[in-house]
C-alpha positions in Angstrom: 0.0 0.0 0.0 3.0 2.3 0.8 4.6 2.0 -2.6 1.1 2.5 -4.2 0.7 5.5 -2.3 4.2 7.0 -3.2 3.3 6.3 -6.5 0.5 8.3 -6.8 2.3 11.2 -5.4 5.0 11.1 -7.8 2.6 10.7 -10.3 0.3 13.5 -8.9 3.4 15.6 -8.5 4.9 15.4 -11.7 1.4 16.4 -13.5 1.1 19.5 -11.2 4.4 20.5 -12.8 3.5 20.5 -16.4 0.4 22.6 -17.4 -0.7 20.1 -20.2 -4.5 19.8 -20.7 -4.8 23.3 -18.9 -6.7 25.2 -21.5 -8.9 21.9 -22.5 -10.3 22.4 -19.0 -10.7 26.2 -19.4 -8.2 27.2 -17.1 -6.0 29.3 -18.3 -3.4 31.1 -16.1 -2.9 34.2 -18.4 0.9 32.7 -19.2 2.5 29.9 -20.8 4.8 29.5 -17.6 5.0 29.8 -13.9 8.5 30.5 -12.3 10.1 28.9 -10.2 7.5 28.3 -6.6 8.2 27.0 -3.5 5.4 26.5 -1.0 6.5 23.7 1.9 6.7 24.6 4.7 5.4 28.2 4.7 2.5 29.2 6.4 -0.8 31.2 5.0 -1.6 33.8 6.7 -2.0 36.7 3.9 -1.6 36.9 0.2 0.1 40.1 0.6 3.2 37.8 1.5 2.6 35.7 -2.1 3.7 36.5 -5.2 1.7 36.3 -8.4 3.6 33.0 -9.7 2.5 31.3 -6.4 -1.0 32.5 -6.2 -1.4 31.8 -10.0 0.8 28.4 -9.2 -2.7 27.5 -6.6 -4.6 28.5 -8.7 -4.0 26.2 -11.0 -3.4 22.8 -8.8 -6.6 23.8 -7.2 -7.9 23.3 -10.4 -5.7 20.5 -11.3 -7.2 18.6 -8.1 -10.7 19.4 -8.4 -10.4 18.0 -12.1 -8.5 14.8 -11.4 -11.1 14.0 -8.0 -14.6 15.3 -9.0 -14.3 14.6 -13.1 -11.8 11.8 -13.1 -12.9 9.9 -10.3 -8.9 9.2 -9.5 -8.2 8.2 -5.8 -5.5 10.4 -4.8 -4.6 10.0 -0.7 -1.9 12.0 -0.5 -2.6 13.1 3.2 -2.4 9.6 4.5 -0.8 9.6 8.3 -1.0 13.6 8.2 -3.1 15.3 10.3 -4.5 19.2 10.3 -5.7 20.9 14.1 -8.7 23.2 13.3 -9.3 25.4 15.6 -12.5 27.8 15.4 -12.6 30.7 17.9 -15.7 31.6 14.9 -18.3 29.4 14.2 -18.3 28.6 10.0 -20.1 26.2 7.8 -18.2 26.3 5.0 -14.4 26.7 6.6 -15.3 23.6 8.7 -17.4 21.4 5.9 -14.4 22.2 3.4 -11.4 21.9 5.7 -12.5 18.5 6.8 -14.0 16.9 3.6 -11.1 18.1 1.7 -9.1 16.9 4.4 -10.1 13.3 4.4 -10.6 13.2 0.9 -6.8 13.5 0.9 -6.4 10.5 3.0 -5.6 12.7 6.1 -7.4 13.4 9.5 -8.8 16.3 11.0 -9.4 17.4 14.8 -12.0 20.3 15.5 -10.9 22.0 18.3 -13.7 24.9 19.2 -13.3 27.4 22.4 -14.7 25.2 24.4 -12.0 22.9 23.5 -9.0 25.5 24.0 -8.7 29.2 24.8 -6.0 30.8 23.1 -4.2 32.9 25.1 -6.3 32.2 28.5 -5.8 28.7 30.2 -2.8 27.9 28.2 -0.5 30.6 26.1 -0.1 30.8 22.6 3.1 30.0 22.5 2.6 26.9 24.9 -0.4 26.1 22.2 1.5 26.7 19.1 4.2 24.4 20.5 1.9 21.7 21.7 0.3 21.2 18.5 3.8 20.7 16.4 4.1 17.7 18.1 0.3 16.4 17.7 -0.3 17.0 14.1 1.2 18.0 11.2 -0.5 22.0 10.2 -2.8 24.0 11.9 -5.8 25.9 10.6 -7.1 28.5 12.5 -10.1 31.0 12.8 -10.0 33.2 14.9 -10.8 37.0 16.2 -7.8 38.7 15.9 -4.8 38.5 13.5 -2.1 39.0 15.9 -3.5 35.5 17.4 -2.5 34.2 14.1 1.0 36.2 14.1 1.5 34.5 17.6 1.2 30.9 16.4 3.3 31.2 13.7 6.5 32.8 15.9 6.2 29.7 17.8 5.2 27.1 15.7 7.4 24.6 13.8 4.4 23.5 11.7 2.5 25.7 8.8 -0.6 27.7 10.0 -3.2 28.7 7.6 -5.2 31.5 8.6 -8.9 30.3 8.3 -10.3 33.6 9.0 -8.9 36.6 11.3 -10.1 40.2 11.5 -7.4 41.4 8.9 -7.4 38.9 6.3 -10.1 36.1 4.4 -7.6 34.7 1.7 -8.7 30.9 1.6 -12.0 32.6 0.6 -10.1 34.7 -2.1 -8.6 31.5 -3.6 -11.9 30.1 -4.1 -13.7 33.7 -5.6 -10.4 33.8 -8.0 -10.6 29.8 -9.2 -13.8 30.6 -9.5 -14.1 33.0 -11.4 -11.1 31.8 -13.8 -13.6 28.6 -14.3 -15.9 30.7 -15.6 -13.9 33.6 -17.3 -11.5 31.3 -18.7 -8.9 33.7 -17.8 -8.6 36.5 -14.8 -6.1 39.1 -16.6 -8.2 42.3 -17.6 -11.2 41.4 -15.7 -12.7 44.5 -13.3 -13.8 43.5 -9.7 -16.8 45.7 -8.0 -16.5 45.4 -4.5 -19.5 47.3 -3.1 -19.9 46.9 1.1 -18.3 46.8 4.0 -14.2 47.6 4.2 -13.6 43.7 6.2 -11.1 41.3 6.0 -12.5 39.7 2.7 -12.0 43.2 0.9 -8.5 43.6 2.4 -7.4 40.0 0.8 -9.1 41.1 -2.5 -6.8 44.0 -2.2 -3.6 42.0 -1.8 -4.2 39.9 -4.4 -5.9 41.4 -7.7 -3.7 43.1 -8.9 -0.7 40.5 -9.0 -3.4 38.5 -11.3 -4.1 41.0 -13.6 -7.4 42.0 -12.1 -8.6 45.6 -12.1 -10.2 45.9 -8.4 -13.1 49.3 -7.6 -14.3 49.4 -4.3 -17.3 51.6 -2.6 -17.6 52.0 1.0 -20.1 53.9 3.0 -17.8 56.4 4.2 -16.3 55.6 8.1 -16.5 52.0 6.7 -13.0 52.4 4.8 -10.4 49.4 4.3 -7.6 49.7 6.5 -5.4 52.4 5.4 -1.7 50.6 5.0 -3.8 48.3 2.9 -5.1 50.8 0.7 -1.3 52.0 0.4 -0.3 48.5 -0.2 -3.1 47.9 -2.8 -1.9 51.2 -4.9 1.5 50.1 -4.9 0.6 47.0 -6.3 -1.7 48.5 -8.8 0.8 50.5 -9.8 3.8 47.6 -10.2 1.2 45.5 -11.8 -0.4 48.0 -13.7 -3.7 47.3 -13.0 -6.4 50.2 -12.0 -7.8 50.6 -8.3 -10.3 52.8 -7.5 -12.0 53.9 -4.3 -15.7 55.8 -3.6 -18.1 55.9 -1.4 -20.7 55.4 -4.7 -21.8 52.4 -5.2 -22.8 52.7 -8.9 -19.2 54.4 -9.5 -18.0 51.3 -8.8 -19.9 49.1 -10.4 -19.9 50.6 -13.7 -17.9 49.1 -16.8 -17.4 45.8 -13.8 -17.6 42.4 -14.4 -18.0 41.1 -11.2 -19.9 42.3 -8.5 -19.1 41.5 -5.2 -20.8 42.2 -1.3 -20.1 40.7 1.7 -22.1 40.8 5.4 -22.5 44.4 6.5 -23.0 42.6 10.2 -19.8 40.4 11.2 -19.7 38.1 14.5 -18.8 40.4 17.2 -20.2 43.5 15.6 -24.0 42.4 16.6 -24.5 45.5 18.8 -23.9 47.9 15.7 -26.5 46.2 13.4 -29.2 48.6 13.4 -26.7 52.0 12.7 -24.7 49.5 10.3 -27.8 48.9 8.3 -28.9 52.5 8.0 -25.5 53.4 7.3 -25.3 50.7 4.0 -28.5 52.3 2.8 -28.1 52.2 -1.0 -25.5 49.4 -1.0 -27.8 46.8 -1.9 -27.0 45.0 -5.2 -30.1 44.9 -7.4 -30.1 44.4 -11.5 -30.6 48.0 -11.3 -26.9 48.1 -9.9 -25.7 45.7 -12.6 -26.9 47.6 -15.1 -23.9 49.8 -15.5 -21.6 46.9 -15.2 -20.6 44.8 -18.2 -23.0 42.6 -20.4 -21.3 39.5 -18.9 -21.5 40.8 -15.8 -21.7 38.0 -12.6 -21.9 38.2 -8.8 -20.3 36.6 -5.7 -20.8 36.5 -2.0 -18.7 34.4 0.0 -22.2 33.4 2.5 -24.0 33.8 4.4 -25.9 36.1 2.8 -28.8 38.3 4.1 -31.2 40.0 1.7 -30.1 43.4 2.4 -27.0 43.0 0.9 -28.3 41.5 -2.4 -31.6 41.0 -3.4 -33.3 37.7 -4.2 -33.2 38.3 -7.7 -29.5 38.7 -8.1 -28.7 36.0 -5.4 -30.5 33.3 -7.3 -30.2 34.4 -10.8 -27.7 32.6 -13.7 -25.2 35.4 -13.3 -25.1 34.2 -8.9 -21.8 32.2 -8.8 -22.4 32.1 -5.2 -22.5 28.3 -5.3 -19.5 27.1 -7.3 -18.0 29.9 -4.8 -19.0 28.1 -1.5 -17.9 24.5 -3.9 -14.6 25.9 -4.3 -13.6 26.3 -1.0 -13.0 22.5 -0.2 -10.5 22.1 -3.9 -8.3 25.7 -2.8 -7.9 24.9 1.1 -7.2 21.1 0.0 -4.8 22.4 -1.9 -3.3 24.9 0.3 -2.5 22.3 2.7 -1.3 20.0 0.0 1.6 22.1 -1.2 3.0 23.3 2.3 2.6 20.0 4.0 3.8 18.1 0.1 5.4 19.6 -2.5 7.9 22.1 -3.5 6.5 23.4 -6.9 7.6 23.4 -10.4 11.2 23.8 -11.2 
């Protein structure tokens, strides 16, 4: 069984290092090539800290994977004898269902560890945590309230950590929204993002990440709700170097105009409960209706990263053919699995 498994990998391996078959599949990467990438071992805690090669580079095993499992039917577990610690300060459906199918489907086990379970930082430090768990299992995926939690466990760790979720940064969900949207574009260079809602951590990670794929990236914000500002100077940098065009507004329809996607988020996150009723007033006019869409493009398609409520997008966009928001949710399991794959597996194309 061992030397079956082994051979898979290699065999797995050496296909994620050619990009044969990629355009069949309507995946193109925007380039013949990737340089050189090397993921194992790192963790994944913000995009800002990829470059384009790598993101494009799992982008494209995450559609490898999904293509080879779902399509295919090929057995592929990779993961045997590993195992991932999830731990949720943040209660999710899709982080969780995706994290542990994915998981398994690999061959590996995962352990869901809720508050209940541990307290970061409280009974036990986040050191003593971080150096507990590199002797139990094998990566560590964590959700959790604050980013400097996150910034913790990795200065003490000796094992990859994924950030899951933090108050900064969302960029599993990114991975997913990018694959797909290349799925259904075909490609992602010259396509225009609309981000119109709340500045959170799913906006930041859009931010850190467009640009180095080509992606033109228009953002409106009530105002007080702005992205953080180093991100916004980080995002115009990148613009700039990857010559790509940001914009930001507090008008929504500014921002949607000439767009191809169309993207919202919750106005309400966990924790923020208390504010609902001022947040709500306050996003008046940030609702996206057909009558917003029609200043985007023609093509023009929509994604919310769930759950959604109807004051952020209206029944008839949510549910409509241009609503990718299920193929979004779908995607998370084939980017995470693949996020853990190549840190835990692999050291890219050479």
């Amino acid at each position: 069984m061992t030397t079956k498994i082994l051979a898979m990998k290699n065999s797995v391996f050496y296909g994620l290092k050619t990009l044969q078959n990629i355009h069949a599949r309507n995946f193109s990467i925007g380039a013949l090539a990737l340089g050189p990438v090397n993921l194992k071992g790192r963790s994944f805690l913000t995009l800002k800290d990829f470059s384009s090669d790598e993101i494009k580079h799992l982008l494209w095993v995450s559609g490898d994977l999904k293509h080879r499992i779902k399509h295919e039917k090929q057995y592929l577990p990779l993961l045997q004898g590993k195992s991932i610690a999830m731990i949720f300060e943040k209660r999710s459906t899709r982080t969780r269902i995706s994290t542990e199918t994915g998981f398994s489907l690999l061959g590996g086990h995962p352990f869901f560890l809720t508050s209940q379970d541990i307290h970061l930082g409280v009974n036990e430090s986040s050191t003593d945590t971080a150096r507990v768990l590199s002797g139990l299992s094998d990566i560590v995926l964590a959700r959790v309230y604050s980013h400097t939690t996150l910034e913790e466990l990795v200065k003490d760790a000796s094992i990859p950590i994924i950030n899951g979720l933090s108050d900064l940064y969302h960029p599993i969900q990114i991975l997913a929204d990018f694959l797909t949207l290349q799925e259904h574009y075909g490609s992602l260079s010259g396509l225009t993002v609309s981000w119109i809602g709340d500045g959170n951590n799913v906006l930041h990670s859009f931010m850190m990440t467009a640009a180095k794929l080509g992606v033109h990236l228009r953002v409106a914000t009530p105002k007080g709700y702005d992205p953080d500002s180093s991100i916004i100077q980080e995002a115009q940098r990148l613009s700039k170097q990857h010559g790509t065009q940001f914009l930001l507004t507090s008008d929504p329809v500014e921002a949607a105009r000439g767009s191809n996607v169309l993207v919202t988020d919750t106005w309400v996150s966990m924790g923020q409960e208390e504010e609902k009723k001022q947040r709500i007033k306050d996003f008046l006019g940030y609702q996206i209706t057909m009558q917003t869409g029609s200043v985007a493009k023609p093509d023009w398609t929509f994604l919310h990263c769930l759950p959604r409520k109807q004051e952020e997008v209206d029944d008839q966009v949510f549910y409509s053919p241009r609503s990718l928001v299920f193929p979004e949710a779908e995607n998370r399991k084939w980017t995470i699995m693949v996020i853990i794959m190549v840190e835990l597996l692999t050291e890219g194309p050479h």
